[in-house]
ROTOR-248098 format. One record per atom (N, C-alpha, C, O): x, y, z; residue number from 1; chain; atom name. Coordinates in Angstrom, 1 decimal. Each point is the difference from the previous one (the first is absolute). Layout:
<rs>
xx;yy;zz;fikol;dopa;dofi
X;Y;Z;NUM;A;CA
...
</rs>
This chain:
<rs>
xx;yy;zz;fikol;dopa;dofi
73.7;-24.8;15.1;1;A;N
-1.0;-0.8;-0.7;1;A;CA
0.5;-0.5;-1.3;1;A;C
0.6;0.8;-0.8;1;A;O
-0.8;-2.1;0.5;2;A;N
0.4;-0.4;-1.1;2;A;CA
-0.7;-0.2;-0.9;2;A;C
-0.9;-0.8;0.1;2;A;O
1.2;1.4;-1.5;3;A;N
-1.3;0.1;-1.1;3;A;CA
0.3;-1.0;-0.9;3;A;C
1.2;-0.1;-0.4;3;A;O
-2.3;-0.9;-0.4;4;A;N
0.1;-0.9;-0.5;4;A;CA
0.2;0.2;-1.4;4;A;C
-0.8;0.8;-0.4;4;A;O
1.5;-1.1;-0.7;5;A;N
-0.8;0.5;-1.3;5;A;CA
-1.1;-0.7;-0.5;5;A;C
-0.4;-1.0;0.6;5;A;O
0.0;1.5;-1.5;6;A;N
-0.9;-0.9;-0.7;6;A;CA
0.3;-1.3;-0.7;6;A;C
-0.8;-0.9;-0.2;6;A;O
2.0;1.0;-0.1;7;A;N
0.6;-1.0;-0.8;7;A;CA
0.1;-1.1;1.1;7;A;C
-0.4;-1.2;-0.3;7;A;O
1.0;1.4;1.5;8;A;N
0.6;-1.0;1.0;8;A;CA
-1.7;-0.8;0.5;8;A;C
-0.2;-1.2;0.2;8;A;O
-0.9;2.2;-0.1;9;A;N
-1.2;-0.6;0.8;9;A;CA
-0.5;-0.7;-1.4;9;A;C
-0.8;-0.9;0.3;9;A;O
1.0;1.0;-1.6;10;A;N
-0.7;-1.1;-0.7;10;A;CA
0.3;-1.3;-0.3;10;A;C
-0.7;-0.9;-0.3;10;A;O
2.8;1.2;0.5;11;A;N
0.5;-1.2;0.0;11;A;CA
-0.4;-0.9;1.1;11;A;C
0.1;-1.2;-0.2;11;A;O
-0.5;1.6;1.5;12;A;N
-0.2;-0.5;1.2;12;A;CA
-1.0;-0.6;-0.3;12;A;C
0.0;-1.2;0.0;12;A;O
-1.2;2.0;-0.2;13;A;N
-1.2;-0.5;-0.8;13;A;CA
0.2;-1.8;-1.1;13;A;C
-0.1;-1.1;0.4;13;A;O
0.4;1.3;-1.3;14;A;N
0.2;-1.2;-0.9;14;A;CA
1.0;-0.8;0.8;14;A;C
0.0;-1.2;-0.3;14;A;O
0.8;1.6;1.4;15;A;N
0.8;-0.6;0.3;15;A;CA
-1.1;-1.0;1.4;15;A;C
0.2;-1.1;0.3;15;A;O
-0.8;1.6;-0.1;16;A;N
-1.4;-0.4;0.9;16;A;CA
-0.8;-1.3;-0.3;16;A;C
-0.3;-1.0;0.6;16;A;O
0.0;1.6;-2.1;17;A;N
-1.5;-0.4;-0.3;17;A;CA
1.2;-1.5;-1.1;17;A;C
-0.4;-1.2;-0.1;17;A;O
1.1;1.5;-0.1;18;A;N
1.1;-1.8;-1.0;18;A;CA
0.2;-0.7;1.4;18;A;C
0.1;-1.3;0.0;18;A;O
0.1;1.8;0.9;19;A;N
0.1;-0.3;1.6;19;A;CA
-1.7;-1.2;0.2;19;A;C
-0.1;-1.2;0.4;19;A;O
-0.8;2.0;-0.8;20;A;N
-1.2;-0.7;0.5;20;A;CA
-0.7;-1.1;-0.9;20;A;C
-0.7;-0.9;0.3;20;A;O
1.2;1.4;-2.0;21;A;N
0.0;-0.7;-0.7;21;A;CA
0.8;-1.3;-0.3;21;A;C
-0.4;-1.0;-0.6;21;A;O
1.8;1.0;1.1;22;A;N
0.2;-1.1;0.4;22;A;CA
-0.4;-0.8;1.1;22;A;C
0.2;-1.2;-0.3;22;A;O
-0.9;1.5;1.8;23;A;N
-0.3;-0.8;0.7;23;A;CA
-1.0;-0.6;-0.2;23;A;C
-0.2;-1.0;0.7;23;A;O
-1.1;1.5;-1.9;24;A;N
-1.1;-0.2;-0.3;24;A;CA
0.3;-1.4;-1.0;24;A;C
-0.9;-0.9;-0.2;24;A;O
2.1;0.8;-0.4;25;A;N
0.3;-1.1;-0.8;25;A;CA
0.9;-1.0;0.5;25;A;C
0.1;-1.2;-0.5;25;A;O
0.6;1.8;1.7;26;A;N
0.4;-1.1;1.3;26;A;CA
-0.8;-1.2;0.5;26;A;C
0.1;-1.3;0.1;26;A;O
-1.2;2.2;0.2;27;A;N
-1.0;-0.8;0.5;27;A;CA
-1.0;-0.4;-1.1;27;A;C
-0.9;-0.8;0.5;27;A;O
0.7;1.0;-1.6;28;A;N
-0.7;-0.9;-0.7;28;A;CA
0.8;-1.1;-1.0;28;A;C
-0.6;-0.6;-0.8;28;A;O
1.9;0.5;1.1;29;A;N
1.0;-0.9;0.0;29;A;CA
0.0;-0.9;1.2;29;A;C
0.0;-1.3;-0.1;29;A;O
-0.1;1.8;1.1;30;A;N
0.0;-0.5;1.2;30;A;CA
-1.2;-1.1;0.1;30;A;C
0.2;-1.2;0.1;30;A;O
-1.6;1.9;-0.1;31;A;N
-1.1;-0.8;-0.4;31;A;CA
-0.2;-1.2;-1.2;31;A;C
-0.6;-1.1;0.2;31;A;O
1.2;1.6;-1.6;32;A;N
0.2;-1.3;-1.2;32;A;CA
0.2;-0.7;0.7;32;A;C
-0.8;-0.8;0.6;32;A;O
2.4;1.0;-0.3;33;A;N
0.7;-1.4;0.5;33;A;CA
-0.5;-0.7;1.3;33;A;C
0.4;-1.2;0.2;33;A;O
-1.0;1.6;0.5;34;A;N
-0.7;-0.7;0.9;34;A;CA
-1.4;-0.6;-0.7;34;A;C
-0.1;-1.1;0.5;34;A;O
-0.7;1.2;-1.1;35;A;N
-1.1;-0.4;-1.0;35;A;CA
1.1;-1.4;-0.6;35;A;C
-0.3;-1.2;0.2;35;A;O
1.2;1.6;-0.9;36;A;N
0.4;-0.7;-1.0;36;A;CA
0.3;-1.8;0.5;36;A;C
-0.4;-1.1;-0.3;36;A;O
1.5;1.9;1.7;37;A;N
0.2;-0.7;1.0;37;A;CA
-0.8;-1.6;0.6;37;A;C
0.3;-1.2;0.1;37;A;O
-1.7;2.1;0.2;38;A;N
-1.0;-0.4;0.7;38;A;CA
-0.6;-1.5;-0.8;38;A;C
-0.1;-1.1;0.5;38;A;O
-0.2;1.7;-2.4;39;A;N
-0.3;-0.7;-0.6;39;A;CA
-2.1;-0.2;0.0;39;A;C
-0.8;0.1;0.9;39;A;O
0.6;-0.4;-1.9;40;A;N
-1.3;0.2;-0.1;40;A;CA
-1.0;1.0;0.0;40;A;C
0.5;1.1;-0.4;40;A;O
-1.5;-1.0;0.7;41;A;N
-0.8;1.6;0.1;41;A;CA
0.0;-0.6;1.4;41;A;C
-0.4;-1.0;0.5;41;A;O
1.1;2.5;0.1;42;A;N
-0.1;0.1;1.6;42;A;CA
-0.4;1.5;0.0;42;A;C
-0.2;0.8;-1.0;42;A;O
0.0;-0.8;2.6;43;A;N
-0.1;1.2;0.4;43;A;CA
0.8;1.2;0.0;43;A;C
-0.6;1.1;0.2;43;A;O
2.2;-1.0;-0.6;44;A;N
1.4;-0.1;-0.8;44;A;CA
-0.5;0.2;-0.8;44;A;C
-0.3;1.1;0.3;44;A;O
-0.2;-1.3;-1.4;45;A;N
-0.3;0.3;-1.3;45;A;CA
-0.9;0.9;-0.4;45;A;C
0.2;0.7;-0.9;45;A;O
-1.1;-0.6;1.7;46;A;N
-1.1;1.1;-0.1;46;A;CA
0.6;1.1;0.7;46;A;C
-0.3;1.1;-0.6;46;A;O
0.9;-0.9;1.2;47;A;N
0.8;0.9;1.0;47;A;CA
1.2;0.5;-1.1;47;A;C
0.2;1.2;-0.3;47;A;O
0.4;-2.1;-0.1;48;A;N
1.1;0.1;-1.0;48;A;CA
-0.5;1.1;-1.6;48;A;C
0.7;0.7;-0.7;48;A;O
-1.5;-0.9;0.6;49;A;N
-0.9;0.2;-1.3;49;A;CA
-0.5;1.3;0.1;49;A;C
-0.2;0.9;-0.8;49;A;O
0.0;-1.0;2.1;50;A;N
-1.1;1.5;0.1;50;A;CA
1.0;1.2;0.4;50;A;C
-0.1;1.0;-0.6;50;A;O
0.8;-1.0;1.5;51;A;N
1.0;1.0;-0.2;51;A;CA
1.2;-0.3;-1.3;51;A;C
0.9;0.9;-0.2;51;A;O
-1.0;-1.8;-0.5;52;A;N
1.1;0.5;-1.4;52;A;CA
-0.9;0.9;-0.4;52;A;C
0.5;1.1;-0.2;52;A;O
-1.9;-1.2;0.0;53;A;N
-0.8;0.5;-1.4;53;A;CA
0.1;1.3;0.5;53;A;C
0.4;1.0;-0.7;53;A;O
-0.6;-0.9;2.0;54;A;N
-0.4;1.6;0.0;54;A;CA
1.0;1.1;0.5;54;A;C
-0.4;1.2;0.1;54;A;O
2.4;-1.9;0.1;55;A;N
0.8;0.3;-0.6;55;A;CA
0.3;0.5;-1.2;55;A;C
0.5;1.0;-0.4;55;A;O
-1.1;-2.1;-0.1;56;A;N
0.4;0.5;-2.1;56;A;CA
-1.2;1.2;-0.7;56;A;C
-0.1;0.7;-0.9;56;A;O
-0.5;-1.0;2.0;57;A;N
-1.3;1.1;-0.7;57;A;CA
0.4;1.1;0.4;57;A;C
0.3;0.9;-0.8;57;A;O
0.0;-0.8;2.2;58;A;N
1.0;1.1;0.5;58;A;CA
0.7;0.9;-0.8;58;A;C
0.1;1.2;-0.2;58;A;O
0.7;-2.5;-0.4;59;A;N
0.9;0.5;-0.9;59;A;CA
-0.2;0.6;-1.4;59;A;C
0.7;0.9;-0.5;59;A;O
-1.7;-1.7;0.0;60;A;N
-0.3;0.8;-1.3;60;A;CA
-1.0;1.2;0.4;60;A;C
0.2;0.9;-0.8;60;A;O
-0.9;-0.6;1.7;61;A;N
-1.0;1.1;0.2;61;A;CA
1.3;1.2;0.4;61;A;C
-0.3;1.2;-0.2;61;A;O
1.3;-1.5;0.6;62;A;N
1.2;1.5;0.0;62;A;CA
0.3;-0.1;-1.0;62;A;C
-0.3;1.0;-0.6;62;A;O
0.9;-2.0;-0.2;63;A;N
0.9;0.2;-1.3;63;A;CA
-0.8;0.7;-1.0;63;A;C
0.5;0.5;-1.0;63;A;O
-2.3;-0.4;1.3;64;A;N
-0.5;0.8;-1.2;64;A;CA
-0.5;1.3;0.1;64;A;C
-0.8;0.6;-0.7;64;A;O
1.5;0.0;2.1;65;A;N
-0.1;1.0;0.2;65;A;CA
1.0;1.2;-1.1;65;A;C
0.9;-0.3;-0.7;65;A;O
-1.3;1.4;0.9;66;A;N
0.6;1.0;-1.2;66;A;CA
1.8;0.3;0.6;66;A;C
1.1;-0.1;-0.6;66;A;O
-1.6;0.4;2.0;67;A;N
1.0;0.3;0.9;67;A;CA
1.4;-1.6;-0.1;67;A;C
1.2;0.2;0.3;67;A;O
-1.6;-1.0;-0.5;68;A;N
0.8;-0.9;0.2;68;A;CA
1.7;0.5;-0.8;68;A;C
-0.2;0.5;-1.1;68;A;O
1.0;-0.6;1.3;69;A;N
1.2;0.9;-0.4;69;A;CA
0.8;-1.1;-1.0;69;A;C
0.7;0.4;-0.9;69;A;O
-1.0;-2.0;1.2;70;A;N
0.6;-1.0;-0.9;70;A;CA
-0.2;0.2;-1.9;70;A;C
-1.1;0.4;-0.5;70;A;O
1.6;-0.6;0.2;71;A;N
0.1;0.1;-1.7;71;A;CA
-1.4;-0.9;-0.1;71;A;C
-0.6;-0.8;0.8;71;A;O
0.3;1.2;-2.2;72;A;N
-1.5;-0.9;-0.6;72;A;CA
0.5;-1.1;-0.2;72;A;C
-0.6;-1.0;0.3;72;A;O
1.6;0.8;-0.8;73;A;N
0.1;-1.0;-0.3;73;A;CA
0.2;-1.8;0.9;73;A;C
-0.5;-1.1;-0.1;73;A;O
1.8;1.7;1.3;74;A;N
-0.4;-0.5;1.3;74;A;CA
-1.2;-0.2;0.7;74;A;C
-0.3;-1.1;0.6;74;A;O
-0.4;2.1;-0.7;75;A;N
-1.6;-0.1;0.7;75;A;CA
-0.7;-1.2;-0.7;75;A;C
-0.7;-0.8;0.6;75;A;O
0.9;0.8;-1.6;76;A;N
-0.9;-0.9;-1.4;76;A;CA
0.4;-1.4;0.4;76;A;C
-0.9;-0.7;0.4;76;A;O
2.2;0.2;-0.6;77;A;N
0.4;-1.0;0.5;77;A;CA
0.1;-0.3;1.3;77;A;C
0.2;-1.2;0.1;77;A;O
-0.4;1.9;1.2;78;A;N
-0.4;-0.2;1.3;78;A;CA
-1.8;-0.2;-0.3;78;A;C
-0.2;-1.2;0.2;78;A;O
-0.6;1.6;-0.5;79;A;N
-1.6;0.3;0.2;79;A;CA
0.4;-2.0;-1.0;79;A;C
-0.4;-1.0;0.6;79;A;O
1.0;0.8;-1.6;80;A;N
0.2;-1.7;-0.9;80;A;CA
-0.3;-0.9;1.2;80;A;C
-0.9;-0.7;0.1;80;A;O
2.2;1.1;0.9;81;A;N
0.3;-1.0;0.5;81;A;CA
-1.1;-0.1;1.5;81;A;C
-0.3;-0.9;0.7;81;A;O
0.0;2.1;-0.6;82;A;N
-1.1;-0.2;0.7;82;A;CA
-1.2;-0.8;-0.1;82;A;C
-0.6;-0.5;1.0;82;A;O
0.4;0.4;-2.2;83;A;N
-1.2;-0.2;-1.0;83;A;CA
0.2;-1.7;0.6;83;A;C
-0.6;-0.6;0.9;83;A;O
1.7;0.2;-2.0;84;A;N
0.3;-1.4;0.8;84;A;CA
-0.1;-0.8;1.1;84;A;C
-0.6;-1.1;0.0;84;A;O
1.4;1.9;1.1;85;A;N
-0.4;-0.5;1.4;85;A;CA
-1.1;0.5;0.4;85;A;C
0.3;0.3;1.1;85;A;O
-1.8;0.2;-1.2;86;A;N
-1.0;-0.2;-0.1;86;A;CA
-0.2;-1.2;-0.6;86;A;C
-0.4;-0.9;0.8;86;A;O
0.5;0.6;-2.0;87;A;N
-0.8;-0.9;-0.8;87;A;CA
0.5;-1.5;0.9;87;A;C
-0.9;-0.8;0.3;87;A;O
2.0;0.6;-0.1;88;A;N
0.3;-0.6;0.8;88;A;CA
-0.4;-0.7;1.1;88;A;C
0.0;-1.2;0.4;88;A;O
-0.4;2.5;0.4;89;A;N
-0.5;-0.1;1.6;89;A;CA
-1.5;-0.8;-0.3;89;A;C
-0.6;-1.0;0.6;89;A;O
0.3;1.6;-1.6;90;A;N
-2.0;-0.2;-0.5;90;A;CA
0.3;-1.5;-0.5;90;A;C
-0.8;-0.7;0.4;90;A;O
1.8;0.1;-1.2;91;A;N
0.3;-1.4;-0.5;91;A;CA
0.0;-1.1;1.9;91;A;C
-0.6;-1.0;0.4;91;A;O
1.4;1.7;-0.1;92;A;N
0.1;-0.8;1.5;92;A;CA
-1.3;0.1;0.5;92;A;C
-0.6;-1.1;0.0;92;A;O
-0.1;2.2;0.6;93;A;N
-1.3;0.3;0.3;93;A;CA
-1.0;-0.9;-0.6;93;A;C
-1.0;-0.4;0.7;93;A;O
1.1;0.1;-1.9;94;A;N
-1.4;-1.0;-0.8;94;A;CA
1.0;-1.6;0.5;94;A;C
-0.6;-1.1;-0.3;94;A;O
1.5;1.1;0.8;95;A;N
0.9;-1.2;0.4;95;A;CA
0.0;-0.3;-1.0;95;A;C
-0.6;-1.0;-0.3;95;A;O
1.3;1.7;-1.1;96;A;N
0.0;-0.6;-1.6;96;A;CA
1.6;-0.2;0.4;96;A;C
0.5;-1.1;-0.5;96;A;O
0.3;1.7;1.1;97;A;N
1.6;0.0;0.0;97;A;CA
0.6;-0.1;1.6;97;A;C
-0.8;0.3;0.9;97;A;O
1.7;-0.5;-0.8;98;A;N
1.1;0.4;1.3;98;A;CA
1.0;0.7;0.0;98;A;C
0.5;0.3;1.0;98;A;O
0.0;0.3;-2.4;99;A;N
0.9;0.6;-0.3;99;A;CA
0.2;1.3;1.0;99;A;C
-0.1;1.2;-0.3;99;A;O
0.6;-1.7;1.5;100;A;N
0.5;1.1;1.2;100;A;CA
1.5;0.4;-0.1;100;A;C
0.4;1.1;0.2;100;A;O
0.3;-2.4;-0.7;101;A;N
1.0;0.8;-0.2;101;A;CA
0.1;0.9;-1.7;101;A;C
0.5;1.1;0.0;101;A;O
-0.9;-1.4;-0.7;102;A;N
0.2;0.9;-1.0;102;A;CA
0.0;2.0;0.6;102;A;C
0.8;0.9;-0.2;102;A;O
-2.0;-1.1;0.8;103;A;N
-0.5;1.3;0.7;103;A;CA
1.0;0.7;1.0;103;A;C
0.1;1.2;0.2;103;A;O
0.6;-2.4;0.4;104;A;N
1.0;0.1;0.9;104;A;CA
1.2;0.7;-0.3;104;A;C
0.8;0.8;0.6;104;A;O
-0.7;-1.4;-1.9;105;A;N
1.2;0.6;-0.9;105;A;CA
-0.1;1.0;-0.5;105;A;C
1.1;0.5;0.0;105;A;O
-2.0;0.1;-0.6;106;A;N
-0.7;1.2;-0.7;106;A;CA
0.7;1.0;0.9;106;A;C
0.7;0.9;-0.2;106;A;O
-1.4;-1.5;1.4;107;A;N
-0.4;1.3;0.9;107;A;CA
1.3;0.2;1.2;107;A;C
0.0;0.9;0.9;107;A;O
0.9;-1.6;-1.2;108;A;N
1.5;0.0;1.0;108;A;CA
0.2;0.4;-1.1;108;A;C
-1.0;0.7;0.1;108;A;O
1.5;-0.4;-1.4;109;A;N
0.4;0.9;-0.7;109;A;CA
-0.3;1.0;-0.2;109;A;C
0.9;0.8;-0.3;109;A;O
-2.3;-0.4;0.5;110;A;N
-0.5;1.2;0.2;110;A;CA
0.4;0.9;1.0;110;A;C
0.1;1.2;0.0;110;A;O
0.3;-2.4;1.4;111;A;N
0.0;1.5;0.9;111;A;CA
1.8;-0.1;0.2;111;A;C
0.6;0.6;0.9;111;A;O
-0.1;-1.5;-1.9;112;A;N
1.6;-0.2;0.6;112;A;CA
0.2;1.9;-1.0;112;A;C
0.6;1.0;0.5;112;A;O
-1.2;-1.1;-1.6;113;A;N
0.4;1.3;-0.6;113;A;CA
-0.6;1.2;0.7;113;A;C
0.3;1.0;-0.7;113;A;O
-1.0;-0.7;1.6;114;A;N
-0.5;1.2;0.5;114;A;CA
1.7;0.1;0.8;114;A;C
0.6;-1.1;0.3;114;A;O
-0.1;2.1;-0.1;115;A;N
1.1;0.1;-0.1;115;A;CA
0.2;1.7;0.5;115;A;C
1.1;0.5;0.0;115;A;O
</rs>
């Protein structure tokens, strides 16, 4: 029987969940660019919008957990940039902006560094 350590099942763990957190920003990459694509308020766009937001909320509702293991400081500037592409999504949402790729960009940098 082979016994796991602790150390190896948490790496597996984080090694899991940057696994899920990148696919979750795959596809709300995947979605922008199709919105962006599309052009105007479509159906793409509301679709596009509503899974970024609740990606990024996603993401700030762990980063302010205690347990979260990233530096405060990192956390601080991840929950920033979150802050942003929210405000963002809500700018597109009132159809005040289109700025999909900016979001696009944010957020392919975000998950190029999950790593």
């Amino acid at each position: 029987m082979y016994q796991f350590s602790y150390a190896e099942i948490m790496e597996d763990g984080v090694a899991d969940a940057k696994d899920r957190e990148r696919q979750a920003l795959d596809r709300s990459i995947e979605l922008l660019t199709n919105a962006r694509n599309e052009g105007g308020y479509s159906r793409s766009t509301i679709e596009a919008v509503y899974y970024t937001r609740r990606v990024w909320v996603s993401f700030i509702e762990d980063l302010k957990q205690p347990e979260n293991e990233l530096g405060a400081e990192l956390r601080a500037n991840l929950i920033s940039i979150a802050i942003w592409v929210l405000k963002e999504c809500e700018r597109i949402r009132k159809r005040q902006s289109n700025n999909f790729q900016g979001i696009i960009d944010v957020t392919t940098i975000i998950r190029d560094g999950l790593k």
